[in-house]
C-alpha positions in Angstrom: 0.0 0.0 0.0 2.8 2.1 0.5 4.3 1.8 -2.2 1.6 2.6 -4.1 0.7 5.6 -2.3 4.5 7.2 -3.3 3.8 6.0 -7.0 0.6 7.9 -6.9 0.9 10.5 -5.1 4.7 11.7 -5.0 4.7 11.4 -9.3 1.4 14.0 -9.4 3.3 15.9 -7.0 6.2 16.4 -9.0 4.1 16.9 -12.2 2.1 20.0 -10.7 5.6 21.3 -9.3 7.6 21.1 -12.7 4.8 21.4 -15.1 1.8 23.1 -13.3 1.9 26.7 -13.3 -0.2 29.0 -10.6 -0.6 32.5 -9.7 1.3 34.2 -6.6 1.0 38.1 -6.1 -0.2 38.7 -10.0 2.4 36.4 -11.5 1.6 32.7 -13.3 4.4 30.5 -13.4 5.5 27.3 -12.2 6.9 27.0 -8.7 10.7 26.8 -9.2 10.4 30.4 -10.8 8.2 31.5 -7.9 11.2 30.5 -5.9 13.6 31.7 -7.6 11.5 35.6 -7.5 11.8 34.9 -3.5 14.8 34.6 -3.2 16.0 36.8 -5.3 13.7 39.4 -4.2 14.3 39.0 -0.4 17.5 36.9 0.6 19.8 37.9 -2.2 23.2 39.4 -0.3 23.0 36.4 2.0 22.9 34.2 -0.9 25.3 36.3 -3.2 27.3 34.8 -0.3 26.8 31.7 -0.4 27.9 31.4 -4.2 30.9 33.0 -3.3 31.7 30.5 -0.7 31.2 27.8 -3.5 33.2 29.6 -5.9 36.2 30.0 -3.8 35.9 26.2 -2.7 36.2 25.1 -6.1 39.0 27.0 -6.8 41.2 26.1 -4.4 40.1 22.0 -4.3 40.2 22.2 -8.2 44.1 23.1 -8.1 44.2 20.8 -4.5 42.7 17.9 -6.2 45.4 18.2 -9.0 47.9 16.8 -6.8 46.1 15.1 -4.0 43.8 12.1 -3.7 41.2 11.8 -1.0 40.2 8.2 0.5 36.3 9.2 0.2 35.4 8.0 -3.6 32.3 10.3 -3.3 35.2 13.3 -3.0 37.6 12.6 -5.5 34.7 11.9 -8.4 33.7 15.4 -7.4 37.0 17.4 -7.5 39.5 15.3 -9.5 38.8 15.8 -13.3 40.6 15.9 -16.6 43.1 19.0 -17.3 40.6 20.9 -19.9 37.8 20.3 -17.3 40.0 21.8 -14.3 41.3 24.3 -16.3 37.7 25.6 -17.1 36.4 25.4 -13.1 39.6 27.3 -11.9 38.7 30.2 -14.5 35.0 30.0 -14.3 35.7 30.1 -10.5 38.0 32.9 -10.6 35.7 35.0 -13.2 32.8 35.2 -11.0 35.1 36.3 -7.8 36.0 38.8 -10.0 33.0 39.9 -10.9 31.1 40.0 -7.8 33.8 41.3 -5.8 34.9 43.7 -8.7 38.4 42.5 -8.2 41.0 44.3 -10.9 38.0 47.2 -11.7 41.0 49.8 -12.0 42.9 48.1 -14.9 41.8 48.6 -18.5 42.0 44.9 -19.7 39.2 44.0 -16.8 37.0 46.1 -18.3 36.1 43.1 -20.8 35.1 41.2 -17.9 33.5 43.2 -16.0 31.3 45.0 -18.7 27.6 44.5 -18.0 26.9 43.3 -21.0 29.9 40.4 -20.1 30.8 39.3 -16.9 28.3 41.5 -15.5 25.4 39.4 -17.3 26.5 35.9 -16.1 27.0 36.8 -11.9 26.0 39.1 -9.4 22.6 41.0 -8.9 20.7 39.7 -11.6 23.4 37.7 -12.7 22.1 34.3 -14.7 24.6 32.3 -12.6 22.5 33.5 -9.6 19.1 32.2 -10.9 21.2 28.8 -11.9 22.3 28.5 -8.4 18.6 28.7 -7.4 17.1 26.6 -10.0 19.3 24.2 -9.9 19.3 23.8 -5.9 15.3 23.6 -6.2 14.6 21.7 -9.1 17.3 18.7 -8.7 16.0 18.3 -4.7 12.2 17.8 -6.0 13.4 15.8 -9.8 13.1 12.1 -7.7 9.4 13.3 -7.6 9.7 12.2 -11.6 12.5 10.0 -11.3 12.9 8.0 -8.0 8.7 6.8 -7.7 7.4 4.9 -10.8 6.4 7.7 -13.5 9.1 6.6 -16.0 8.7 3.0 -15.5 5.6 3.4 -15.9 4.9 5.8 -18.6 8.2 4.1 -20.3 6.6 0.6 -20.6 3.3 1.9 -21.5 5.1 3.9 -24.8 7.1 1.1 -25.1 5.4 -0.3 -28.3 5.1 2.7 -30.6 8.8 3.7 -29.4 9.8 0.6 -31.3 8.1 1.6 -34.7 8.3 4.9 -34.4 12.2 5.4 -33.8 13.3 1.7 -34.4 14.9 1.3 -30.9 13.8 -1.0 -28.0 10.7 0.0 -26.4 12.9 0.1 -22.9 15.0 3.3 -24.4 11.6 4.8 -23.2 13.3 5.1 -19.9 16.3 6.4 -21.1 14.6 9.2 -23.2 12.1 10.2 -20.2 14.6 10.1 -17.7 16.8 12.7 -20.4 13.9 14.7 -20.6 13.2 14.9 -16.7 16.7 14.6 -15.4 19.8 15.5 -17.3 21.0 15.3 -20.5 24.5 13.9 -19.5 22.9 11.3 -17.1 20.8 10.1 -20.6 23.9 9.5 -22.6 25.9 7.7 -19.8 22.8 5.4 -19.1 22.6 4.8 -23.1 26.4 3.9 -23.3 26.4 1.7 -20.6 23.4 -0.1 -21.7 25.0 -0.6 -25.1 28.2 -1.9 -23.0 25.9 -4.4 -21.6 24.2 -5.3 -24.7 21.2 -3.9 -24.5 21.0 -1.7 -27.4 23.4 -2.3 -30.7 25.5 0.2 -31.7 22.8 1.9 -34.3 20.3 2.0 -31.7 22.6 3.4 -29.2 23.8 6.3 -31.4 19.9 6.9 -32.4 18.9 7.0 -28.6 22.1 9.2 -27.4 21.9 11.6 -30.0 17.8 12.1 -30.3 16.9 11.6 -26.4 19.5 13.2 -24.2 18.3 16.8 -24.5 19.0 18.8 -21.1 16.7 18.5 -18.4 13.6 20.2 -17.1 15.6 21.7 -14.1 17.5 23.6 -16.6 14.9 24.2 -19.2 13.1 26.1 -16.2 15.6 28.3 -15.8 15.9 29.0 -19.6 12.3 29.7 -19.3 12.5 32.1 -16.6 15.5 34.0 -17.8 14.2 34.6 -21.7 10.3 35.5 -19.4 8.4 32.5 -20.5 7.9 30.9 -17.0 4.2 31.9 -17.3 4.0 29.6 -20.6 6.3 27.1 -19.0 4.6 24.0 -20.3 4.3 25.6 -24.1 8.1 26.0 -23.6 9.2 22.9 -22.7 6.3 21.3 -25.1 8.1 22.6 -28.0 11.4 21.2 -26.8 9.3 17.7 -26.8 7.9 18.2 -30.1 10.9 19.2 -31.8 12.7 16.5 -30.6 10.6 14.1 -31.3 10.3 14.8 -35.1 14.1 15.0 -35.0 14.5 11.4 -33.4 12.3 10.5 -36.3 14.2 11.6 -38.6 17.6 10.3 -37.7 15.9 6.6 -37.3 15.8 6.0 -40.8 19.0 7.8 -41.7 21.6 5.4 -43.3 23.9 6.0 -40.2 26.7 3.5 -41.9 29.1 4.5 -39.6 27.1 3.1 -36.9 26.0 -0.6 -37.9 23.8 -2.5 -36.0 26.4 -4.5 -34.3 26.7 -5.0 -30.5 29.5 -4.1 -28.1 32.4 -6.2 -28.7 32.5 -9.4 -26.3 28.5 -9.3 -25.0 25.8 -10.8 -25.7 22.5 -9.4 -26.9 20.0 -8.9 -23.9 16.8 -7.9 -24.5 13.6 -7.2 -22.1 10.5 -8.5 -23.0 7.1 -8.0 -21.4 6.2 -11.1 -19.5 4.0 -13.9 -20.8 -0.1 -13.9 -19.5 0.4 -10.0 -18.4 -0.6 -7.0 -20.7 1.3 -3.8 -20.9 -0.7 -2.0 -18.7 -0.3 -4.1 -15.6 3.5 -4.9 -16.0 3.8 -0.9 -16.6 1.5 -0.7 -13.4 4.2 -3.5 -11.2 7.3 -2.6 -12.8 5.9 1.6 -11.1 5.0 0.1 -8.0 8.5 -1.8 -7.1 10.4 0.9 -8.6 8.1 3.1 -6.1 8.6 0.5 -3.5 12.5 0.4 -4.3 12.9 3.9 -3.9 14.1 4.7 -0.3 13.3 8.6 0.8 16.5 9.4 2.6 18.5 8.0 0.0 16.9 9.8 -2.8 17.7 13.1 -0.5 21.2 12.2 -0.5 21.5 11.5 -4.1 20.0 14.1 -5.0 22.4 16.5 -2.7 25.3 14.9 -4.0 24.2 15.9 -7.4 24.4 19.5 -7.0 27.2 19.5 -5.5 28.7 17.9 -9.2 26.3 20.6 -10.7 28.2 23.5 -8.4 31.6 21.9 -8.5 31.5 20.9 -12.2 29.3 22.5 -14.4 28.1 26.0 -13.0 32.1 27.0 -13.4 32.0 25.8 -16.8 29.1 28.0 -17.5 30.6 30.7 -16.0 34.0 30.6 -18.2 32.4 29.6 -21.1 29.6 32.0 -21.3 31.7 35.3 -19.8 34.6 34.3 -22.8 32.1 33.5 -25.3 30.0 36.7 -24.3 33.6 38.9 -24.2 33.8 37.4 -27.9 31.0 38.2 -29.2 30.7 41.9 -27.6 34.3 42.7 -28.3 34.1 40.9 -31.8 32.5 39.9 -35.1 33.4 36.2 -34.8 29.9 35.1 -34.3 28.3 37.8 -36.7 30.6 36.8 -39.6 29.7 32.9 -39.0 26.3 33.3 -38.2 25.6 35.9 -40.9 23.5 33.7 -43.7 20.9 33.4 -41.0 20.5 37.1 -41.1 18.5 37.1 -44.3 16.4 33.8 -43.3 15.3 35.4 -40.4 14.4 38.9 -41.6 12.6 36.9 -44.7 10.4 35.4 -42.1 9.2 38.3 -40.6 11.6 39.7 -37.9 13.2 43.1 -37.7 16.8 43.5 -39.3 18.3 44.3 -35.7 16.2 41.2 -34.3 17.3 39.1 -36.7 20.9 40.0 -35.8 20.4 39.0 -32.7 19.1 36.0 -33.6 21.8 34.9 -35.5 24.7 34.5 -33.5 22.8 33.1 -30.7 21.0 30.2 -32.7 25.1 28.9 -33.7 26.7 29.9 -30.0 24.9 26.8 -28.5 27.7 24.8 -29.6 29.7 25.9 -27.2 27.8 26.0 -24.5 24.0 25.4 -24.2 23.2 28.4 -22.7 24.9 31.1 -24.2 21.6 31.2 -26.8 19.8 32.5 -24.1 22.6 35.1 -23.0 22.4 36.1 -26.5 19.0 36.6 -27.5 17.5 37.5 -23.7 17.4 41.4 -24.3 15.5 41.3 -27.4 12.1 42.7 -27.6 10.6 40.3 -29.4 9.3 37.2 -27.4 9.0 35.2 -30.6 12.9 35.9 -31.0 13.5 34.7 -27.6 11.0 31.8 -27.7 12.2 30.8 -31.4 16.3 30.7 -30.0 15.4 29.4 -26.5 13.7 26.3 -27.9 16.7 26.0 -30.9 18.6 26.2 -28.2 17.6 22.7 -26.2 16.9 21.2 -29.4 20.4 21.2 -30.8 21.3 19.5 -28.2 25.0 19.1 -28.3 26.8 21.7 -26.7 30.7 21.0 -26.1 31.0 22.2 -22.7 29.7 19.1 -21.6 27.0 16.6 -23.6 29.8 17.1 -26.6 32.3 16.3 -24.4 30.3 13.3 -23.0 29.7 11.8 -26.4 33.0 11.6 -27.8 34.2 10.1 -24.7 31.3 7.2 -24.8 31.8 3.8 -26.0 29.3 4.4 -28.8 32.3 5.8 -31.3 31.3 9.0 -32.0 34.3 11.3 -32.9 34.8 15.3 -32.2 33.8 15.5 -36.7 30.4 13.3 -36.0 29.4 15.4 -33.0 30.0 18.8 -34.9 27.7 17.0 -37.7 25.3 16.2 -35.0 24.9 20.1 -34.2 24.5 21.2 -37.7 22.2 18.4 -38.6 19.7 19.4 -35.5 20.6 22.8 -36.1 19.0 23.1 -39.7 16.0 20.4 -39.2 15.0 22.5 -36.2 15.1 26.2 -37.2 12.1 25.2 -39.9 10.1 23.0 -37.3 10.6 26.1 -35.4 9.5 28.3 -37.8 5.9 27.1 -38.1 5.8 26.6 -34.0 6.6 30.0 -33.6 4.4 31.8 -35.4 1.4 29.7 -35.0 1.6 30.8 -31.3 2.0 34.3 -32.2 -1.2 33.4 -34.4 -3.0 32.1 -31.0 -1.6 34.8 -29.2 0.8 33.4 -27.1 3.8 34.9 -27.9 4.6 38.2 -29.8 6.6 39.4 -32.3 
């Protein structure tokens, strides 16, 4: 009974909390961006603090961790890393000291940095690193409420079937994709390659899944959302990103994909999962919820769950931080971005936006390959919502960004090399913007958005 009552109850929990919005004081949005307004709006020094506490903690264990090794596991998984990857926390690290503390504000070459429109736009009051912080904190303690308690077992087996024809993949990758969708991108790719190790999926399948599924999470979609001012339409948002994605996953299952046979990891033998004889799908989707419910252990989910954001502080809001204040420094301070980016100028003025729009638009729908959210650092001062809601989605929907789902790919089992991911980016890149296209402006039709 128990068990049931956490399936139940705990996974509509989570759905109203990540999906649901509701009014507070005038303002409909979901409830991560109604906490991220509190606390920005009423404990932000004390906070600002507490970011800079984190910051100057991964600095120093970054460059500690280089030559040291600690007997907890838990400890050197968090701190140890490879060279590129330390190299990128110490400077995120030091960049947002610099900025919040204003260190270096009398030298001319810190002006870069410091600029509002630079540094100045990833930390500090307002800063996007600050809502991050937040979101991230809030979103990844309440994701079991999807994750942990039945709702992708569940929904997963139920799909199961049309998965299989629809995308040529087992009807299990179900769990994969949902758990992508609902949980992180990077956790969907490791899951995929080491069910390909153990010989669940071929290699084909495996590339289809990684590649088409492992979009970044709701947690960070929510603070996309908020910072481009679409938390109100939350579920439209993030129902794009689905749509999109799904189309694209289509697509790329009957591509000839000849570099990725349908041969299984060297050495294993193929293991497939097959509903069980005398029960229909409903009622092994119903048990296989209830014992993952049943499974699922409360204070261990807490723990879990704190332990990943201390990965997401330690290793991937530094990354962020470096990526998107050198990236932004770029593209303020120079035309690299205009100059490759500039073809899309015309496509996007054709359609219907403004020449200075569409020159906003531009940059920002190519700058997600180095980092997923520098889109959304990009476009967020424009005046048009449709720009923003057009990039924002492009953004999620590319989904390989080489700060860290790139990154991740390469380094999988699967054999993708740094040439097929960059294909991967372009491919998604140039399906998407017409998908997008007609999205957009039938919700600027309906209202929804403007232009």
């Amino acid at each position: 009974m128990i068990s049931k009552l956490k399936f139940v109850f705990l996974s509509i929990f989570g759905f109203v909390f990540f999906l649901m919005p509701f009014n507070i004081n005038g303002e409909s949005k979901i409830a991560i961006s109604h906490i991220v307004n509190f606390v920005t709006g009423n404990m932000l020094d004390p906070f600002i603090g507490f970011t800079i506490i984190c910051a100057w903690i991964v600095l120093i264990a970054t460059v500690l961790f280089t030559f040291y090794s600690s007997k907890n596991e838990f400890v050197n998984s968090v701190f140890k890393s490879s060279r590129s990857n330390a190299v990128l926390r110490v400077v995120g690290s030091f960049l947002y000291l610099m900025v919040v503390n204003n260190w270096l504000e009398n030298y001319e070459f810190a002006g870069m940095i410091l600029d509002s429109d630079t540094g100045g736009l990833m930390a500090g009051d307002g800063g996007l690193l600050t809502t991050l912080y937040i979101t991230f904190f809030v979103g990844i303690i309440a994701l079991p409420l999807l994750t942990h308690f039945g709702i992708v077992e569940f929904i997963g087996t139920l799909l199961g079937s049309i998965v299989e024809k629809l995308f040529k993949v087992p009807g299990y990758s179900t769990i994969d994709a949902i758990a992508s969708f609902v949980g992180d991108g990077t956790i969907g790719i490791v899951v995929t390659d080491n069910q390909y190790q153990r010989g669940y999926y071929n290699r084909r399948e495996a590339y289809i899944i990684a590649t088409s599924f492992s979009i970044v999470g709701i947690a960070f979609a929510s603070a996309v959302a908020e910072e481009l001012g679409f938390g109100h339409i939350f579920p439209i948002f993030y129902g794009s990103i689905a749509l999109v994605t799904v189309i694209l996953a289509f697509i790329t299952s009957r591509m000839p994909l000849k570099k990725f046979p349908p041969n299984y990891y060297e050495g294993v033998t193929p293991n497939r999962i097959e509903i069980p004889k005398g029960k229909t799908v409903l009622e092994h989707a119903y048990e296989s919820a209830i014992k993952q419910a049943g499974d699922a252990k409360i204070q261990e989910v807490i723990i879990d769950s704190l332990k990943n954001i201390i990965n997401i502080y330690v290793g991937f809001l530094p990354i962020i931080m470096a990526v998107g204040t050198l990236s932004l420094v770029v593209a303020e301070y120079t035309q690299f971005f205009n100059i490759i980016s500039a073809p899309l100028i015309y496509l996007y003025t054709l359609i219907g936006y403004s020449k200075e729009v569409a020159a906003a638009m531009a940059p920002a729908s190519v700058a997600g390959f180095a980092d997923m959210y520098l889109p959304a650092l990009f476009i967020g001062g424009s005046v048009s919502e449709a720009s923003r809601f057009f990039v924002g989605v492009l953004a999620f929907t590319q989904l390989v960004f080489m700060s860290e789902t790139g990154m991740i790919l390469v380094k999988s089992k699967i054999g993708l090399s740094f040439w097929d991911v960059t294909k991967v980016f372009f491919f998604r890149t140039m399906i998407s913007i017409p998908i997008l296209i007609v999205i957009t402006n039938i919700l600027a039709v309906l209202g929804v958005i403007s232009f």
